[in-house]
C-alpha positions in Angstrom: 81.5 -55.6 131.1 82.6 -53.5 134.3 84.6 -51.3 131.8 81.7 -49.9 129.8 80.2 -49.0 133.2 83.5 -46.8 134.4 82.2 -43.0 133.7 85.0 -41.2 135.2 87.5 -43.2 132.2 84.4 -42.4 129.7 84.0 -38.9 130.6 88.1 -38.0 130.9 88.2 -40.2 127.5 84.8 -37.8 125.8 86.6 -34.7 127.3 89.7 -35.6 125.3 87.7 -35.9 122.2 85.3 -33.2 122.6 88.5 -30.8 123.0 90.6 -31.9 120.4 87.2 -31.5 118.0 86.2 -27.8 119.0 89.9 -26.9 118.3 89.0 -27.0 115.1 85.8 -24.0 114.4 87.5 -22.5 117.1 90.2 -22.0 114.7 88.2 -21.4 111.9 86.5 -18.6 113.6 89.9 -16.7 114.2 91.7 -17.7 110.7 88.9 -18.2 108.5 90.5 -21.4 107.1 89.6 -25.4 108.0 92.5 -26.9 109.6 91.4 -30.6 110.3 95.3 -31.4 111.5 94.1 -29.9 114.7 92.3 -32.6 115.4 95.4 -34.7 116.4 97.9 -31.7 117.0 99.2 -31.1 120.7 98.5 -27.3 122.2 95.7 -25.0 121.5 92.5 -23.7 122.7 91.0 -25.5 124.7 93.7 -27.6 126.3 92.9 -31.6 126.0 94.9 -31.9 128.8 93.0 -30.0 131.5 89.7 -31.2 129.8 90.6 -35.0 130.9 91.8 -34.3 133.6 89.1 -32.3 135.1 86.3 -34.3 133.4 87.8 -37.0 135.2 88.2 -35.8 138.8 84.9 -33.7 138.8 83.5 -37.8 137.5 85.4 -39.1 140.5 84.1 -36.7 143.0 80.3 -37.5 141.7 80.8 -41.4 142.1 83.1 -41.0 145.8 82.3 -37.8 146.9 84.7 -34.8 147.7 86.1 -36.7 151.2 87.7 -40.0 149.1 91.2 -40.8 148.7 90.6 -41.4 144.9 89.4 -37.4 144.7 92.3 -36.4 146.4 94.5 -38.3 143.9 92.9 -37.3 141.1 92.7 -33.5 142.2 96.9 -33.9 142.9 96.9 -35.4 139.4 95.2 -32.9 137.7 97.1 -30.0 139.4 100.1 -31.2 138.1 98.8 -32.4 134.5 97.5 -28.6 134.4 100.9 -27.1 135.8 103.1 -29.1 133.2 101.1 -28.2 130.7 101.7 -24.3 130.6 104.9 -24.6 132.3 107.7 -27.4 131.2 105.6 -28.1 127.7 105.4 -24.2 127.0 108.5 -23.6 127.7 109.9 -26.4 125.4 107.3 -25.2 122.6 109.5 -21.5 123.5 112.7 -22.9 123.1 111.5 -24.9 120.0 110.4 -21.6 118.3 113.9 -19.9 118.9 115.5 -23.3 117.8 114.2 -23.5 114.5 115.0 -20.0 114.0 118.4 -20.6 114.9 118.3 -23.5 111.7 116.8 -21.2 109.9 119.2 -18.5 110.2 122.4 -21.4 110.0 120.7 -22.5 106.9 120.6 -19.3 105.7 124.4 -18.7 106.4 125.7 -21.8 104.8 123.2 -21.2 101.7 125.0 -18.2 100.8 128.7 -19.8 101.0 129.9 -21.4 97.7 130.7 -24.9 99.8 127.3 -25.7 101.0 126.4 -29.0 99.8 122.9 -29.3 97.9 120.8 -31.7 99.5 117.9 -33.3 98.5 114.3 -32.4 100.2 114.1 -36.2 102.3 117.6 -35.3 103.6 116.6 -31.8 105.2 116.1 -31.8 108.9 112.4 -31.3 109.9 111.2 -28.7 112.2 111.2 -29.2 116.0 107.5 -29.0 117.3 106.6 -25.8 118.4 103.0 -26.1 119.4 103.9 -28.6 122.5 102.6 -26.6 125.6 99.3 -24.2 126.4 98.9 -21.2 127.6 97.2 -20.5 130.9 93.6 -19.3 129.1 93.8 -22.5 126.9 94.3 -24.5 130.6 91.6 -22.7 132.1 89.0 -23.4 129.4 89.9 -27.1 129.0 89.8 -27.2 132.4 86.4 -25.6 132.3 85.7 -27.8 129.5 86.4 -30.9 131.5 84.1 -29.7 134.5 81.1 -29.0 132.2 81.0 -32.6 130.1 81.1 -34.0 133.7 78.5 -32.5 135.2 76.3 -32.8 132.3 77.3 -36.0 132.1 76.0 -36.8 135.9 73.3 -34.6 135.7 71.4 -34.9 132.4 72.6 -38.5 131.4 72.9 -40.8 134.9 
């Protein structure tokens, strides 16, 4: 099945994997505690993002070389997977922080007045995610993350 044989999908797809796993002792070596939600949590080192995205154009530029119109589209793609990532998504993740203060605060506010209604824990409005976006180092080392499986990939395995 043609499928099995597309590396650049396999690699991106690893990347993605790989990433989203090493989150996790990276983690651990900074907070000393197992956090296995990391695993399927958005943001962080390294980003998952720039790891797919670079695993898969550094795979496309191995199987069409650097002068293709597919490496050019995949290059564009990942520039702007990469941008997105530590601009639009961090800044949401920003706003998101100073959001859930805000409830917090208004929460707060309307806990202390003799009128607030008592509601029941299911009712209670559930934070907004803050951990949407990366920071640039977390882009670079996906990115760097993404380069590496591929080249391994193409030089050790194929």
């Amino acid at each position: 099945m043609e499928l099995f044989q597309n590396v650049p999908l396999w690699a991106a797809l690893f990347a993605i994997f790989f990433a989203q796993f090493v989150k996790i002792p990276i983690h651990f070596l900074f907070s000393k505690k197992v956090d296995f939600a990391l695993f399927t949590s958005t943001g962080g080192m390294p980003s998952s993002h720039s790891a797919a995205v670079t695993a898969l154009t550094t795979a496309v530029a191995f199987e069409e070389g650097l002068d293709s119109t597919m490496f050019g589209v995949s290059a564009i793609f990942a520039v702007i997977v990469m941008f997105d990532a530590t601009g639009v998504r961090f800044q949401a993740g920003q706003q998101a922080i100073i959001i859930n203060q805000l409830r917090a605060d208004l929460h707060n506010f309307f806990e202390h007045t003799k009128d607030w209604p008592q509601k029941k824990e299911e009712e209670k409005i559930q934070e907004l995610k803050t951990l949407l976006g990366h920071k640039p180092i977390e882009v670079f080392m996906g990115a760097l993350t993404g380069i590496v499986i591929s080249i391994l990939i193409y030089t050790l395995i194929l």
